[in-house]
N, C-alpha and C positions, 0 to 999 in steps of 0.2 A: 605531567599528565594533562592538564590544562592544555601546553600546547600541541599537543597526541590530536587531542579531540577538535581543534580549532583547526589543524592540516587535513583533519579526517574526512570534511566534505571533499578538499580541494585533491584529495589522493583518487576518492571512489569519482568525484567528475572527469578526473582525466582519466581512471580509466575507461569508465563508461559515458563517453560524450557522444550527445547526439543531436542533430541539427533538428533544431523546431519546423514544422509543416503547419498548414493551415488546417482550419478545423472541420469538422464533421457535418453532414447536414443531420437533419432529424432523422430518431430511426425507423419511424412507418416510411421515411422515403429513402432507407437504402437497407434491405432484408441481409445485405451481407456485413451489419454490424457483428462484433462478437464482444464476448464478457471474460473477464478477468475478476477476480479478486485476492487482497490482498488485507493479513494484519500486520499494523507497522506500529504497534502504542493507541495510543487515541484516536478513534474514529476521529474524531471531529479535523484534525492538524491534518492526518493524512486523505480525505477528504478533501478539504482547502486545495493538499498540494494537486492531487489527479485532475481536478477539474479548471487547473489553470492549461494543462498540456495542449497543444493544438495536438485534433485528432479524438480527444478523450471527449464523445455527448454526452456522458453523466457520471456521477458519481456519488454513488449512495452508501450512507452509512447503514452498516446494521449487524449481525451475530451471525459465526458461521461456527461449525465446529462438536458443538453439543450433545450432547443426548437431553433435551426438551424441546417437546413442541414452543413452535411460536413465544419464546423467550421474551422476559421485559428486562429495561434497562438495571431495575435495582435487583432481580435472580443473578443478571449478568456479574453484575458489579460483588456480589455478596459468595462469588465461587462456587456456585452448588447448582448449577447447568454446563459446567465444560466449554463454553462457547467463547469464542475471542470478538472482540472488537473486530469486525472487518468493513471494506468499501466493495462493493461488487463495481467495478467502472466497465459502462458499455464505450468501447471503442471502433474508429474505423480503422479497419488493417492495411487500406492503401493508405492512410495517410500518419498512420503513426502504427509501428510497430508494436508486437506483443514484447519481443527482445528490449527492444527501447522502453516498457513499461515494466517491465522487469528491473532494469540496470535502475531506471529512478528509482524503484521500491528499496534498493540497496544503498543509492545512493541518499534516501530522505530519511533515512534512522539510523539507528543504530543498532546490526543486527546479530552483535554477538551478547548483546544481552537475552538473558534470562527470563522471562516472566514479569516481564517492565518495560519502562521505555522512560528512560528520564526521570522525572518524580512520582511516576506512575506504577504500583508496582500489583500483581497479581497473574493467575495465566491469560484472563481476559487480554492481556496486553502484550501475547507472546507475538516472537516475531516466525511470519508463517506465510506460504502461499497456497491457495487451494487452488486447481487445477480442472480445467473444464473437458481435455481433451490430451492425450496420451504425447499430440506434437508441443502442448504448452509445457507440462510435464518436463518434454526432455530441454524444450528451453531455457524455464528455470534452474535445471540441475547445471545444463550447460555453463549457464551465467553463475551461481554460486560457484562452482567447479574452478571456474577461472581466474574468481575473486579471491580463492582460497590458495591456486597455486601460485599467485602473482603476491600472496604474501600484504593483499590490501587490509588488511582488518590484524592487528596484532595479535588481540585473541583469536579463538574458534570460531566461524560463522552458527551462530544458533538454529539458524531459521529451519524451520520443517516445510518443505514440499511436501504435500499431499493431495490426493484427489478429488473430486469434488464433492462438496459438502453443499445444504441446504441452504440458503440463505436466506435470514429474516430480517425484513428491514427492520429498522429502527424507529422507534417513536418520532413525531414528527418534529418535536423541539431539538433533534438531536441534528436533522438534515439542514445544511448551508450554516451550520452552530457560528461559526467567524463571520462569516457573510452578514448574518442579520446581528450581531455581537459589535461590527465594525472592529472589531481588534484579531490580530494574528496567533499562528501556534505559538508553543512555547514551550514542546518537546521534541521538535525534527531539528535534525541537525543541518539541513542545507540552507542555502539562500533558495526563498520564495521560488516556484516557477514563475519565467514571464508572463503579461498576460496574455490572455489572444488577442491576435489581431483582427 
């Protein structure tokens, strides 16, 4: 089992390998940015990971999913708003892909768990993509689809595609949480992304 899990990155990186681009300008200066989000376990780790990717200008933590207004971190946390952990990341699509943010989302957890992600356990922490637009949509299913016929994940893939849901950020101690912590995750399964150049 141990070494299941330790091939596990090195299985989902070859199949979904994608060569790094350079990064993003700011988005008042390029109106064709677009948004993604993603729950992969802990805001804060998966976080970390998106805003290493050349391409990817932000990456914010906060709650997608729920039936409550404007949610806070400890309703989140306590089950009794439905909202998962997510990062809403604004990307540029000439220079990194929505498919390519996909295949990392797959490739940075582990997404046939349950209602957890490592020592983490609740639905806040389910693995899930929400959907801005009917072509990201079949992206996603595209990219699970193939991870599932290719026999990459030995279980079931868990993850829910769904379409778009509200998103509220996160308190502010919660955003750049490693960054200003100085220490790394310690529930994604891959090696670090690069950093940018």
């Amino acid at each position: 089992m141990k070494l299941a899990l330790r091939l596990l990155p090195l299985l989902v990186a070859a199949f979904c390998a994608a060569a790094p681009v350079s990064p993003a300008p700011n988005m008042k200066d390029n109106p064709k940015l677009e948004k993604a989000m993603f729950g992969a376990g802990c805001f804060w780790g998966v976080e970390y990971q998106y805003e290493k990717i050349p391409g990817v200008v932000d990456a914010v933590s906060g709650y997608a999913g729920g039936h409550v207004l404007n949610p806070g971190y400890r309703q989140v946390c306590d089950g009794v708003t439905g909202h998962a952990e997510v990062i809403q990341v604004v990307f540029d699509p000439a220079k990194v892909s929505y498919r390519t943010l996909v295949e990392y989302f797959f490739r940075m957890h582990d997404p046939t768990q349950v209602n957890r992600q490592g020592p983490d356990y609740g639905d806040q922490y389910r693995s899930v993509i929400f959907t801005y637009s009917d072509e990201q949509r079949k992206v996603a299913e595209e990219v699970k689809a193939a991870l599932e016929k290719a026999k990459v994940f030995r279980d079931p893939i868990a993850t829910k595609v769904e379409g778009e849901k509200v998103f509220w950020k996160a308190e502010e101690y919660h955003q750049d949480y490693y960054v200003r912590k100085g220490t790394k995750p310690y529930c994604h399964t891959v090696p670090f992304a690069p950093e940018k150049k």
